[in-house]
C-alpha angles and dihedrals in degrees: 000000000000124000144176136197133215119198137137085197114079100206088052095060086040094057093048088052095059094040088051093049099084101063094050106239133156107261133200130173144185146189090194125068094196084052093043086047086054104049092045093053086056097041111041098169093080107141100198129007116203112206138180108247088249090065102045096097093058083058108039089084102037137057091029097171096067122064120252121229120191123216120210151149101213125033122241159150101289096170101219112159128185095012126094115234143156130199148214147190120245095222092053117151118243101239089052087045091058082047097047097039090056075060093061102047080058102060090030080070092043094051094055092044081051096044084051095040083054096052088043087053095039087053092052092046092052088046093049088039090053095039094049081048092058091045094045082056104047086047095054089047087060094061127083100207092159106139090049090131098007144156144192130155104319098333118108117185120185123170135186124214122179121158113215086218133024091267105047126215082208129095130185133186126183115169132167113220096181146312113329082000126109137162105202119175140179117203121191124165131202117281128336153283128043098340091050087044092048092049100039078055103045090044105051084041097062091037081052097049097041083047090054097037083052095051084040093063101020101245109127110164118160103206103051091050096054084050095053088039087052098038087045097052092041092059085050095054123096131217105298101008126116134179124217114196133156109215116178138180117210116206109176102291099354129090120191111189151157129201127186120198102327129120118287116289106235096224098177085350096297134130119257112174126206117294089199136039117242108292110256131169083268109046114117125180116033115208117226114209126195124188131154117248122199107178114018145343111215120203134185154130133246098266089076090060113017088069128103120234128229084252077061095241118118110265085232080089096052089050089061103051089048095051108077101052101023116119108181126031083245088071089065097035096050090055090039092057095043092042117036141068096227105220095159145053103267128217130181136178116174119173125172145170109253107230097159108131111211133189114219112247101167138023129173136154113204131177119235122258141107096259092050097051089054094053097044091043084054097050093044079067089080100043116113116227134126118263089017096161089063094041091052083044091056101035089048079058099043094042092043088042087056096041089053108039104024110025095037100021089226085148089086096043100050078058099051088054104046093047099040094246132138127232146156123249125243125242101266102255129212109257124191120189126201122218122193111169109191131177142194139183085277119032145359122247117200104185108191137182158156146197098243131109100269129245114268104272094203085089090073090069089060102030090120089059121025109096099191094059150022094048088130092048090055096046091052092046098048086056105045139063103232120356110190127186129198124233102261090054091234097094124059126172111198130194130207123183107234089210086063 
């Protein structure tokens, strides 16, 4: 066993050495702390480190393989958590020291099954965590979450997916079929944890790949997918289990839908309540339902409302409050997340008619380069709009977004990078962007666009976790009111509430 001790008092050090000599350790001592410090960064095998009570706090945070033994004459508080230590008093008798010092052996034992308990542990932590990573990541594959900040016409589709746990028992699909067409759809299955995770995935993964394999031979047909979708989940239930889901298809002014067993869909902000019960093993005829819808279409699953809020009322009653004046799905989420103690897995689709009329106030064309964009950032400065700083913020991303990754391609290359792969970079191509600023008494609408390739917007189903993309379309969203793309990723409209 190997041991230093710590003392400014020679006879202190000299009375320790001859009460250690009998059990035959490897003793080193020291008058100096510098010194001592010195000695234990070279050695750090030391078993047991003996210090006077002034120098404890220098070694509470190093050295934390060995076990720290305090020396002291008079006992008291010395306030050490989350370290294991023992003490003793300078002045002990040798016969108590023999005594004492078997003790320390002990949890000497004890501290190094406890250090190896904790790498074990560390090593299973890091495996689970890895593991629950990979999953999060094929789950989110399986989703087609491809209209999350979209626009067409005058259709605008947001939606809002945040799992209460690392595996959600949540699933969301919005796909565009064609023009004026859209296939939107809310899975939640019963409970939490990995069996709601495994059939929420297995679920939305079957509903995705019917839905492709339709559009790829052009066979859509809404209500056979929603019978091989039904007949397929109920052969994955088990006893007792049921699975509540909306799934909806939008065709200009129609909506076909079922919903089993989730909260009401707001269709013009009305209530309209399930058509089915949620699907168990035993469920038999599914009820189809059709209205016309003129303004908006609002999804979601329990967790939005079922929750309580921090004024300990369920958010059920916010909502509807918020229902009948609200505009954007940022206008719910904002208060939601302000608002609520979130308990479930939360889904949102919200879809709506734009019939906002807008007077121009601003119009440019501008080529893409680096020169150009400094000059037009410049001049904007003498525009005169309301809530010009975040419009200059938003416009410097959106100018910088296209000269990157569309003007110059460096997309490809930040991935390379960051991945350790080789590529060849593109010709540098000629990219003209298009600004129209409108306003009205209510908001601002910056439409924007260019006649690049787009940016993939894949990146927008896991904005709230990749780390390597997607920093400027935060930004943007934090700071606006409704942000929109269209399907290519070259066009984007932006609000911005004028009251703000």
């Amino acid at each position: 066993m190997k041991i230093v001790i710590l003392d400014r008092n020679l006879a202190v050090l000299d009375y320790f050495s001859l009460l250690l000599k009998k059990f035959q350790v490897k003793l080193k001592i020291f008058s100096n702390e510098e010194k001592c410090l010195e000695y234990l960064n070279k050695n750090k095998d030391i078993d047991l480190i003996f210090v006077e009570e002034i120098f404890y706090k220098v070694f509470l945070d190093k050295f934390l393989n060995s076990f720290l033994i305090v020396l002291y004459f008079e006992a008291k508080d010395l306030h050490i958590e989350n370290r294991l230590y023992y003490s003793v008093k300078k002045d002990i008798l040798p016969m108590e020291f023999d005594s004492k010092f078997e003790i320390l052996k002990k949890l000497r034992e004890y501290f190094l099954k406890e250090q190896k308990e904790k790498v074990e542990l560390t090593g299973v932590i890091s495996y689970k965590e890895q593991q629950e990573e990979m999953a999060t990541q094929k789950q989110l594959k399986l989703f087609l979450n491809e209209l999350s900040m979209f626009y067409e016409n005058d259709i605008m589709i947001e939606t809002y997916y945040n799992p209460k746990d690392i595996l959600s028992g949540d699933a969301i699909i919005t796909k565009r079929i064609d023009t004026n067409r859209y296939f939107v759809a809310i899975i939640d299955a019963m409970g939490k944890g990995l069996s709601a995770s495994l059939t929420a995935s297995n679920s939305v993964g079957f509903l995705s790949y019917a839905l492709s394999q339709a559009l790829k031979h052009k066979d859509f047909n809404f209500s056979k997918i929603i019978e091989s979708f039904v007949n397929y989940v109920k052969s994955i239930l088990i006893e007792n289990e049921t699975l509540c889901f909306s799934i909806g298809y939008v065709e200009n002014s129609k909506f076909t839908f079922v919903n089993f067993g989730m909260p009401p869909i707001y269709i013009d902000r009305q209530k309209v309540r399930a058509n089915n019960m949620p699907l168990s093993e035993w469920s038999e005829n599914t009820k189809i339902g059709q209205v016309e819808f003129k303004k908006d279409i609002l999804m979601f699953s329990d967790g939005l409302i079922e929750c309580w809020t921090k004024e300990e009322e369920l958010y059920l009653r916010r909502l509807q409050k918020l229902l009948p004046n609200f505009v954007f799905l940022n206008d719910i989420i904002k208060d939601f997340k302000k608002h609520a103690i979130q308990s479930d897995d939360t889904t949102v689709i919200y879809l709506k008619k734009e019939k906002f009329k807008f007077r121009e106030l601003y119009k440019e064309k501008l080529e893409i380069s680096k020169q150009n964009i400094n000059k037009f950032l410049k001049d904007f400065e003498s525009i005169k709009v309301i809530k010009k700083e975040k419009i200059e913020f938003i416009l410097q991303e959106l100018l910088m977004n296209s000269y990157e990754h569309s003007s110059l391609k460096l997309r490809k290359l930040k991935d390379a990078i960051l991945r350790d792969n080789k590529i060849e970079l593109a010709t540098k191509n000629s990219i003209t962007a298009n600004i129209i600023i409108y306003e009205n008494d209510e908001f601002i609408k910056l439409d924007y666009s260019d006649n690049g390739e787009g940016f993939n917007l894949d990146i927008l189903k896991t904005l709230s976790r990749d780390k390597l993309h997607g920093r400027g379309i935060k930004m943007i969203k934090s700071i606006s009111d409704g942000c929109f793309y269209n399907l290519k990723g070259n066009g984007v409209n932006i609000f911005i509430r004028k009251d703000k």
